[in-house]
N, CA, C and O of each residue as an XYZ file, in Angstrom:
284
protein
N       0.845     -1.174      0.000
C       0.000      0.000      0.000
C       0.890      1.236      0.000
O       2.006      1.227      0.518
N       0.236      2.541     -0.734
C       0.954      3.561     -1.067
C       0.837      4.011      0.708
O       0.041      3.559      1.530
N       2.168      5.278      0.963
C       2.184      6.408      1.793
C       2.050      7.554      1.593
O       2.379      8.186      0.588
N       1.421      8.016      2.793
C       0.797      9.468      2.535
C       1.393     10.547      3.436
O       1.117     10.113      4.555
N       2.041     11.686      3.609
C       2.124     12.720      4.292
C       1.837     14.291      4.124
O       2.040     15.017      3.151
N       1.465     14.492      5.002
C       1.140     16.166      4.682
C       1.315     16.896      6.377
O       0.824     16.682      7.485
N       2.284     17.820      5.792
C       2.804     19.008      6.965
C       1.678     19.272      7.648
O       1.895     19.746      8.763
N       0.198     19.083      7.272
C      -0.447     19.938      8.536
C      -0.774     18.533      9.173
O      -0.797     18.706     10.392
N      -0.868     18.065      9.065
C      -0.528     16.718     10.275
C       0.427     16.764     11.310
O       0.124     15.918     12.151
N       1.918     17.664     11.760
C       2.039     17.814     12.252
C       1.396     19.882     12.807
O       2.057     20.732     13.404
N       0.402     19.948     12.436
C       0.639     21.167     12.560
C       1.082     22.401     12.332
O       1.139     23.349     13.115
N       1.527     22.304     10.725
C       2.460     22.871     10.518
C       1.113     24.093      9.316
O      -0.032     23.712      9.072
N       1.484     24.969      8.983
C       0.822     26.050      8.186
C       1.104     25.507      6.676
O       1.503     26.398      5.926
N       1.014     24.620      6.269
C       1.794     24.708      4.939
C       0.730     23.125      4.067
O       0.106     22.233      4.642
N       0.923     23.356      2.585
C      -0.448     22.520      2.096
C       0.542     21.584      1.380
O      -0.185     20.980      0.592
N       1.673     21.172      1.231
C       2.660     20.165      1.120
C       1.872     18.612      1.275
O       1.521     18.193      2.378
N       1.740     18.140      0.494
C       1.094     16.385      0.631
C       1.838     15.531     -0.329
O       1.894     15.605     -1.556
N       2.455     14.615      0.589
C       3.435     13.733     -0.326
C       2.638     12.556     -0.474
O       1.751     12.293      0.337
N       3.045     11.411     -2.024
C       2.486     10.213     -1.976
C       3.507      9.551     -2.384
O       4.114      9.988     -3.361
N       3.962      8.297     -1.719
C       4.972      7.416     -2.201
C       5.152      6.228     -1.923
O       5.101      5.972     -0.720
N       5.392      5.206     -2.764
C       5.554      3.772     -3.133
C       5.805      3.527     -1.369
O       4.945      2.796     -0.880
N       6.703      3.967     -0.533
C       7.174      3.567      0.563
C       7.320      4.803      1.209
O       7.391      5.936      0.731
N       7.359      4.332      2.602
C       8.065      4.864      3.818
C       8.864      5.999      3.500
O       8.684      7.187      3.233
N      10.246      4.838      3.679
C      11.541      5.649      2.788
C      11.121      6.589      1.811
O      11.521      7.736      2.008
N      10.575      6.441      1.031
C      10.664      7.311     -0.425
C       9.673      9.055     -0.002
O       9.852     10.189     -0.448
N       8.702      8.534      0.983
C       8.162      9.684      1.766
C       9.002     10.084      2.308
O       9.733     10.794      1.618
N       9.491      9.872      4.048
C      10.646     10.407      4.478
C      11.792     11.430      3.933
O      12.203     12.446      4.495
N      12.210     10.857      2.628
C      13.080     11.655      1.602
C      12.717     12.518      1.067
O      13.444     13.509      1.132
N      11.445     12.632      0.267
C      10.371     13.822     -0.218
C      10.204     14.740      0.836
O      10.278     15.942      0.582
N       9.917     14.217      2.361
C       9.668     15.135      3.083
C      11.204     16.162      3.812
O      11.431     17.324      4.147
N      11.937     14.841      3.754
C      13.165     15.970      4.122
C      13.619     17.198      3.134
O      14.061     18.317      3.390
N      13.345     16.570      1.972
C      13.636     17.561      0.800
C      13.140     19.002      0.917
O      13.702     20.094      0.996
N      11.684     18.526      0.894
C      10.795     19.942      0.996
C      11.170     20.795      2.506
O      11.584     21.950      2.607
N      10.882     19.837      3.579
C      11.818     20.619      4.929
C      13.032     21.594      4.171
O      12.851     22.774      3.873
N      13.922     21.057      4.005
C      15.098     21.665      3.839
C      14.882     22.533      2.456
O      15.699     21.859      1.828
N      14.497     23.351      1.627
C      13.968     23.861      0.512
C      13.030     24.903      0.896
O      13.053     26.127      0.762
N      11.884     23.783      1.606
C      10.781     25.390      2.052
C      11.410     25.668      3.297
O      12.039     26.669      3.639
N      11.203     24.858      3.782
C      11.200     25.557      5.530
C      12.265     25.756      5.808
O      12.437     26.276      6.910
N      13.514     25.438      4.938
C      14.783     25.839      5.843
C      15.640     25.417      6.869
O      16.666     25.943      7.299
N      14.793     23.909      7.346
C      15.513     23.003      7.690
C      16.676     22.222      7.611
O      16.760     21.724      6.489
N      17.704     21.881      8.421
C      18.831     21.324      8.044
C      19.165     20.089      8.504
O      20.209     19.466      8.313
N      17.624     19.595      9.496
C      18.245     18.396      9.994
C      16.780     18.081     10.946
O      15.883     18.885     11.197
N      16.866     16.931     11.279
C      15.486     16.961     12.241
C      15.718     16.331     13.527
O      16.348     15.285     13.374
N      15.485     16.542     14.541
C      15.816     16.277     15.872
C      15.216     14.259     15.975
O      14.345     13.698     15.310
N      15.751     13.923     16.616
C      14.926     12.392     16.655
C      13.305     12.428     16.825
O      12.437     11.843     16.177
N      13.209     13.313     17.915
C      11.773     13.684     18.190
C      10.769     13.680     16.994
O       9.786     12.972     16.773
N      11.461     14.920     16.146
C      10.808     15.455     14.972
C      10.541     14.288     14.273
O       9.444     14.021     13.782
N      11.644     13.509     14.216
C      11.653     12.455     13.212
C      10.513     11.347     13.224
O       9.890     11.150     12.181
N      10.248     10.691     14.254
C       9.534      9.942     15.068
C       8.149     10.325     14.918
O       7.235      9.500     14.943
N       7.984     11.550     14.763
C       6.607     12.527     14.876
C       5.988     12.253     13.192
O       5.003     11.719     12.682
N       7.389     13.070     12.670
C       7.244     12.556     10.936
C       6.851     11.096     10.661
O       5.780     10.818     10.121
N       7.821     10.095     11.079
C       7.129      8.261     10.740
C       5.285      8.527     11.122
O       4.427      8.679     10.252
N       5.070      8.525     12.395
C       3.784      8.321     12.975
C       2.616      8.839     12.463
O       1.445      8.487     12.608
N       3.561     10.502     11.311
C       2.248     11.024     10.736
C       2.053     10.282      9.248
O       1.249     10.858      8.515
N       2.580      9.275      8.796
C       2.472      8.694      7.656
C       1.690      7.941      7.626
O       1.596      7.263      8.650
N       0.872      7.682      6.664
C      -0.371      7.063      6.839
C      -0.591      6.166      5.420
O       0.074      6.263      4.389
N      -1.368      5.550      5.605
C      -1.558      4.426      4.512
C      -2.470      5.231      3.454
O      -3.444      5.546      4.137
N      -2.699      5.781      2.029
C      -2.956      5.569      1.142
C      -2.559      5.235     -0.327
O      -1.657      4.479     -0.687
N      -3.506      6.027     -1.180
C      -3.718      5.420     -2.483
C      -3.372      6.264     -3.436
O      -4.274      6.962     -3.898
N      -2.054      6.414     -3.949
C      -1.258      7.465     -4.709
C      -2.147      7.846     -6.079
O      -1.934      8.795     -6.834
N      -3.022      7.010     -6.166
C      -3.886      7.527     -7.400
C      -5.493      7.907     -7.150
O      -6.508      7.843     -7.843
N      -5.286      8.194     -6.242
C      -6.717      8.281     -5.654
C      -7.307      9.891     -5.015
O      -6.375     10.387     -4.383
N      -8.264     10.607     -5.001
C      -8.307     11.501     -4.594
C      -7.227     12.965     -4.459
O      -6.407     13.053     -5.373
N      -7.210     13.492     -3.956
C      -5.995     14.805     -4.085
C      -4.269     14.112     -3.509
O      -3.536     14.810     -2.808
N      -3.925     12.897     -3.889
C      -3.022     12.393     -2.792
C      -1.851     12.740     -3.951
O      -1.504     11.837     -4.712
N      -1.381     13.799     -4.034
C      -0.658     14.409     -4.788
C       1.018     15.162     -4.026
O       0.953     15.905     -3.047
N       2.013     14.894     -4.507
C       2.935     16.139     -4.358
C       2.633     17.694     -4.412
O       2.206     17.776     -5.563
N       2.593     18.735     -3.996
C       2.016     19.885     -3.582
C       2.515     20.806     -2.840
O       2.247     20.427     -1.699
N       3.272     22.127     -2.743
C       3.201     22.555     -1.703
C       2.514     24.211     -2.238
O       2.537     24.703     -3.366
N       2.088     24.628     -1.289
C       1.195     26.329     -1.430
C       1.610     27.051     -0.335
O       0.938     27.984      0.105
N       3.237     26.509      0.409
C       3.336     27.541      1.560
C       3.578     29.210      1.054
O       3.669     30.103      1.896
């Protein structure tokens, strides 16, 4: 099953929604955009942990489950 993330899952102001084959391949998309939009250079374990937990199971062809960001 595809993965799903999007920044306002943790709370964050920003309309960023990743979809990817895996885990990993999210994780990487999401560090990318961290470090690009937000300016991030690294993520605390915490952060990190927070990021896995907000990943969620969908369907990369399905509904708005698109790459995106509108910060």
């Amino acid at each position: 099953m595809d993965k799903t993330f999007s920044c306002r899952d943790l709370g964050v102001d920003c309309d960023y929604t990743v979809c990817a084959r895996t885990e990993e391949e999210v994780l990487k998309q999401v560090a990318d955009h961290a470090q690009s939009v937000h300016e991030m250079k690294g993520f605390s374990d915490e952060l990190y942990e927070k990021m896995k937990s907000a990943i969620q199971d969908g369907d990369c062809e399905s509904e708005a489950c698109f790459e995106s960001c509108c910060c």
